[in-house]
N, C-alpha and C positions, 0 to 999 in steps of 0.2 A: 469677557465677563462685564458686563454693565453694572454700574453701581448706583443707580438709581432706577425709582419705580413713580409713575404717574399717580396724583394724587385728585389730580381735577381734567375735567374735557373740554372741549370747548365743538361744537358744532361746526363743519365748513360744508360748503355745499357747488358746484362746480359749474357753473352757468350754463347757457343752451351755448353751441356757436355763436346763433344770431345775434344773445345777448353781448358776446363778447365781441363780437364785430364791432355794434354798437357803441358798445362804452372805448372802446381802443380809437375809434371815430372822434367817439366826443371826445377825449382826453389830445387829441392832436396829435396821437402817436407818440405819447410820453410818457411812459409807463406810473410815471411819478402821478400822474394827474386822476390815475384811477380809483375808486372809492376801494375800499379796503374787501368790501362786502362782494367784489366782482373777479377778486382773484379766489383762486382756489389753493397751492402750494405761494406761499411769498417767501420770494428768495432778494426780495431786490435788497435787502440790508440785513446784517447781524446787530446792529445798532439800536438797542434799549428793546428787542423784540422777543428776546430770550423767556423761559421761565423761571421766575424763582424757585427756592429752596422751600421747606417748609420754618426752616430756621429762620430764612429771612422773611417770610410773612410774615410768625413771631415777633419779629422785633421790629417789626410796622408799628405793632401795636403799643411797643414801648415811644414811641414817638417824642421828643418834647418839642414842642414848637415856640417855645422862649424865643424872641428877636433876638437877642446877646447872650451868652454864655451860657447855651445849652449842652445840657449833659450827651445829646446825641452825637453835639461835634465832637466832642470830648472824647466820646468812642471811635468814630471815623479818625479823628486823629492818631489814636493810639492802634488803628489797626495802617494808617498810611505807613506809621513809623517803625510800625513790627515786622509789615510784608514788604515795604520798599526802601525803609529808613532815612527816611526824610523827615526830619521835626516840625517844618513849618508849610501849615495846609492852608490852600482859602480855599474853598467850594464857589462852586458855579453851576447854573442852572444845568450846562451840560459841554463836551469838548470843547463845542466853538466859542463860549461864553470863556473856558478857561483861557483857549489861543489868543480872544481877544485881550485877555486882563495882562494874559505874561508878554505877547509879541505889539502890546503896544504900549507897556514899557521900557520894552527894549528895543522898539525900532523905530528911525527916523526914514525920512524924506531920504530917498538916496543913498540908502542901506543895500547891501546883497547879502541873500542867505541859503548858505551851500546846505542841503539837506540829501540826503542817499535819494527819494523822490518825496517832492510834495503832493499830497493826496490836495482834493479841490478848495476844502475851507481853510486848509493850513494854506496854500498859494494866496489865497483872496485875502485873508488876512495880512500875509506879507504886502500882497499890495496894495491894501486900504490906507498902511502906515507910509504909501508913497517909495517902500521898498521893492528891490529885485528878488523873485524866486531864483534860483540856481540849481538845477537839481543835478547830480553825482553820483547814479548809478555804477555798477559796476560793467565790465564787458558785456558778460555772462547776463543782465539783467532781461534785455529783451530779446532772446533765442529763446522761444518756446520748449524747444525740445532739449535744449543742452543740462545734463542732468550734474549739476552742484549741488553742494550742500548747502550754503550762504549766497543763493543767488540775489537778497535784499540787501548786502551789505553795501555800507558808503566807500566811493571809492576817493581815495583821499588826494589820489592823485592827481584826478580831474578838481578837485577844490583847490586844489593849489595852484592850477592853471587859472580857475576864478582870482586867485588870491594876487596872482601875478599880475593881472590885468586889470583889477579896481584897487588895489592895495587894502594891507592887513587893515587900515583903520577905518575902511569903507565895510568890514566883516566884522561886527558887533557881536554876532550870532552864529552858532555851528548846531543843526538838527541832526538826530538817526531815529529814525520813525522804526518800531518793533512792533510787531512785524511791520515789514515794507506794502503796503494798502495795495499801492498802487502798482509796485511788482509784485503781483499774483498772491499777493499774501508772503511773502520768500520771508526767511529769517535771518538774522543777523547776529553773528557771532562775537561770545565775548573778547576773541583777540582782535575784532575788527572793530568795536566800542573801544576798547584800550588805547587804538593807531589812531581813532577820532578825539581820544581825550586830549592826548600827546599833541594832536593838530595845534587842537582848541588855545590848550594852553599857551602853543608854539607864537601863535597871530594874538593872544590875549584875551582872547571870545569866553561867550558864556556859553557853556556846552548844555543842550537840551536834548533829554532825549523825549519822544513822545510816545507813551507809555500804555496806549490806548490797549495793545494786545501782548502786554510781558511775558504772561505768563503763557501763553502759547509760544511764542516767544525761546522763552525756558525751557521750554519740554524740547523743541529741536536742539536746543545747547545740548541737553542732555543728551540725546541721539544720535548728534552728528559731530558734537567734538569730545575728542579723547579725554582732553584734562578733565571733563565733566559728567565720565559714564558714570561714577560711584556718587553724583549728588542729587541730590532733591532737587524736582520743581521749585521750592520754595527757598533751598540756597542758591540756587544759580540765580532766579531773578532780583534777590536781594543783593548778590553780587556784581551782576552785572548795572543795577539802576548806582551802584556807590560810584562809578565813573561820572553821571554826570551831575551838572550844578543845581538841575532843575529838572523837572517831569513837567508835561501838560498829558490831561488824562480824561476822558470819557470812558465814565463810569459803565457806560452803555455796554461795552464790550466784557471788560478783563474783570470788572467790576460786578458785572453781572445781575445789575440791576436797569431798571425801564428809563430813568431818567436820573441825572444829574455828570459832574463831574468834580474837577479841581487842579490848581496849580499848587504844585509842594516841591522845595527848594531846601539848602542846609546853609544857603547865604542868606542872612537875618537885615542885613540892608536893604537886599532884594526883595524880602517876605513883605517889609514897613512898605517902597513902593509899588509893589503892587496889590496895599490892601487897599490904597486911596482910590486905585484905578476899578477895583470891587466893589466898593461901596457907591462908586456911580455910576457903574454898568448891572450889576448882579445884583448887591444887596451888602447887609453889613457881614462882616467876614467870617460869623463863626455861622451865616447859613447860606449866603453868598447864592439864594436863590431856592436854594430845594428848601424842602418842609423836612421838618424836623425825624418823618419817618424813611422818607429818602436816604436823606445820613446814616440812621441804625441799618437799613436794609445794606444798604452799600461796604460800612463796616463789615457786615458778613459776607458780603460778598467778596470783598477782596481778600480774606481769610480762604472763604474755599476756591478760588481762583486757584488758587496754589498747592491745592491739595491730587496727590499723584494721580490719584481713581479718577480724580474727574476730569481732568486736562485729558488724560488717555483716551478715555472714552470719548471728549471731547475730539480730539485729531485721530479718532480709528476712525467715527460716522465721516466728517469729511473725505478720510480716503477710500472709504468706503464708496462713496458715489462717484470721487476721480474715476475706480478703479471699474465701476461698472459703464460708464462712459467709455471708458478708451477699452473695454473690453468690446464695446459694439460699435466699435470705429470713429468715434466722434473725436473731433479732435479736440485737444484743450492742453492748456499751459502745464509743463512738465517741469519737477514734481509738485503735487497738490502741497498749496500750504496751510496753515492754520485757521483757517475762520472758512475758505471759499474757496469753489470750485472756478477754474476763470476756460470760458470757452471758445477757442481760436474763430473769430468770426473770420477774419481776411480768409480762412479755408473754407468756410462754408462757404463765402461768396467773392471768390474771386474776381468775381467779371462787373463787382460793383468797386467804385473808385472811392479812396476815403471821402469825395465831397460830397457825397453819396450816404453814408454814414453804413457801411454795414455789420456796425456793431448792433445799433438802433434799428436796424431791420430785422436782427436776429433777435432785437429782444423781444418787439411786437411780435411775431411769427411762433415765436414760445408761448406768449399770452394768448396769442388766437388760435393756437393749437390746441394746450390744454390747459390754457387759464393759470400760467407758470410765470412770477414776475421775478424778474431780475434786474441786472442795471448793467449800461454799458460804459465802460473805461476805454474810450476810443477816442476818435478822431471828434466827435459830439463832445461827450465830455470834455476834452483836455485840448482845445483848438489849437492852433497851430506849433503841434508837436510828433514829435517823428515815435511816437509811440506803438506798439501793437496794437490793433483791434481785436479787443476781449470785451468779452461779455463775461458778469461775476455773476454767480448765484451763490449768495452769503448764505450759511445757515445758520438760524437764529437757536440758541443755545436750548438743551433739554427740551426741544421743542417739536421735533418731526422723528417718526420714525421709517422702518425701510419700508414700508409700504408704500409711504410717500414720496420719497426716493426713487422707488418702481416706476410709480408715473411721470417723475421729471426725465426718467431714462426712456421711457416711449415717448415722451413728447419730442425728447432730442434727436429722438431716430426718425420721427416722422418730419420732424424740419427737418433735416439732413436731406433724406432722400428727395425731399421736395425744393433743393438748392436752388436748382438752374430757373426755375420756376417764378421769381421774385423779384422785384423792381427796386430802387432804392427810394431813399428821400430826401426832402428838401425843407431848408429851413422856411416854414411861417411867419414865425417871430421870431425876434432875435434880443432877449434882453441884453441889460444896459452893462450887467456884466459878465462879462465873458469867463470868466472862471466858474462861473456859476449858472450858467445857461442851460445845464441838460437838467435845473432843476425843474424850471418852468417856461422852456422854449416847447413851443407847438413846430407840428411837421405837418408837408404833406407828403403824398406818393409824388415819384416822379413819373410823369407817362411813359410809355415805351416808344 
């Protein structure tokens, strides 16, 4: 049962080949680099691309746009503290604007910080502050096929191996990213936040969780562990965020709005330093970047985030498309998680080598099939790490229906079958940071 109905359309229209050859051409073989007007399904991100509510159009229009003490933060506030309980908020323009306000408060030159996996802007931020990422996957994290319930969970034991090796006072900071981004979207259980508190507190850190996808989040708690078959979406995530000290959040996703974010904390020391570090990156703290109709949209946003119907519906359409993929053999990361489908490139293309990148070969070959953009979490992305090559296609919230869907599964069938067939590539350019390269490195083919 669906619980919602379209209110507005929006026109797309599916380019020739030619055109798409072309613009994939010009773009350097970066899917990032493409005009929005030359894809037809976009899958490359769930990140601010969703539709709103009709509720939260509404209260676009209530908007205040006061510099100081607007009654719109006032509502963001009171919806931060009601769905995740956290008293002290500062907004920011959007996730990376939050990571930067909270993680370079808290981190120095010579820092390491154990995280379950750092997605790309939360690593680059760690290392802008002259810190180490460390990321603490579980076993289970990279077996595609191996079917757990918490396959995003941190694993505590490998951060005590970091811990052993740089010592407790060189670990300032303990991350658990909900869901895990960067493992396939995987979830992360409330007894495995509880064993990261217990860490945190153990070495004397400040336990963050990063909040970007709670509420999806929540709904596998409720699914997959026992103590939490009888609760709400809306109590498990309120439970599980009371373990840590702090959140960073992009509103984009859980928030369910197009643009902004925020860091909210219940350490009131913590709140005062990181409003100075806001006011000189984002803005002054009760808009911290967004306009004052951003705040009321996102207030409701994060209210219905949590609401049962919609989460559900929410994680049926994604398994919905897992399910029709691996019904017509396509391979992909097993089981589908919250937000995105992730599709095992290293099987499509065995006979190319990760320098080769055939995450990024798989994701142009989708574009130039049927104008399908996605993004790859591989060997590109995330350089010198022993990760899977996956390719994600994010779905962007109350936004596509199965028709559309239809066509990302022909498109997938038709690259498949056309595997052996394909060449890899090679770096063009190579920007200055490497954590951040697959946003605007150009490629070419390599010859045969």
């Amino acid at each position: 049962m669906v619980s919602y109905k379209s209110k507005a359309v929006e026109r797309i229209r599916l380019p020739s080949v030619e055109e798409r050859e072309r613009a994939l051409e010009e773009a350097g073989y970066n899917v990032f680099n493409l005009a929005a007007d030359d894809v037809y399904i976009d899958l490359l991100t769930d990140s601010g691309t969703g539709a709103m509510s009709d509720d939260q159009w509404a209260a676009l229009h209530r908007g205040d746009e006061s510099y100081a003490g607007s009654p719109s933060f006032e509502r963001l506030e009171s919806a931060v503290e009601d769905v995740m309980g956290f008293p002290y908020v500062i907004p920011a323009h959007q996730g990376r604007g939050a990571e930067n306000v909270l993680y370079g408060t808290l981190l120095s030159e010579g820092d390491v910080v154990p995280n379950n996996t750092h997605f790309d802007t939360t690593r680059a931020h760690v290392a802008n502050q002259g810190a180490e990422a460390a990321d603490c996957p579980t076993e289970a994290a990279h077996d595609l096929s191996r079917e757990e319930p918490f396959k995003g969970n941190f694993s505590v034991e490998r951060a005590r191996e970091v811990v052993s090796k740089v010592g407790a006072e060189n670990v300032p900071v303990v991350i658990s990213t909900i869901t895990n981004n960067s493992t396939a979207g995987q979830p992360v259980s409330i007894e495995n936040t509880r064993r990261v508190r217990a860490f945190a507190d153990e070495i004397d850190a400040t336990f963050v969780v990063d909040a970007c996808r709670f509420a999806e989040n929540a709904y596998f708690v409720h699914e997959r562990e026992n103590e939490y078959a009888d609760a709400t979406v809306a109590e498990i995530a309120r439970e599980q965020l009371e373990y840590a000290d702090a959140v960073v959040m992009s509103g984009k996703k859980d928030g369910l709005v197009n643009t902004g974010g925020f860091v909210a904390t219940r350490d009131e020391s913590l709140f005062e330093r990181c409003k100075s570090r806001a006011i000189l990156y984002e803005g002054f703290p009760t808009y911290g970047g967004m306009a004052g109709r951003d705040l009321e949209a996102m207030a409701v946003g994060l209210r219905e985030a949590v609401e049962d119907a919609y989460i559900e519906d929410r994680i049926r359409q994604v398994r919905s498309l897992a399910s029709m993929l691996e019904e017509a053999g396509i391979p992909i990361y097993e089981p589908a998680g919250g937000h995105a489908v992730y599709l095992d490139a290293g099987s499509f293309y065995p006979h190319l080598d990760s320098s080769e990148f055939p995450g990024q070969v798989l994701v142009c070959e989708l574009y130039r099939e049927g104008g399908v953009r996605g993004v790859e979490l591989g060997s590109f992305a995330f350089p010198d790490s022993d990760r899977p090559e996956l390719v994600r296609l994010a779905i962007p919230r109350r936004t596509y229906h199965r028709e559309h869907f239809e066509h990302v599964l022909e498109t997938a069938v038709d690259v498949y079958e056309n595997r052996e067939n394909v060449n890899g590539l090679r770096l063009a350019t190579d920007p200055e940071i490497p954590e951040l390269r697959h946003f605007t490195a150009e490629l070419e083919p390599v010859s045969n």
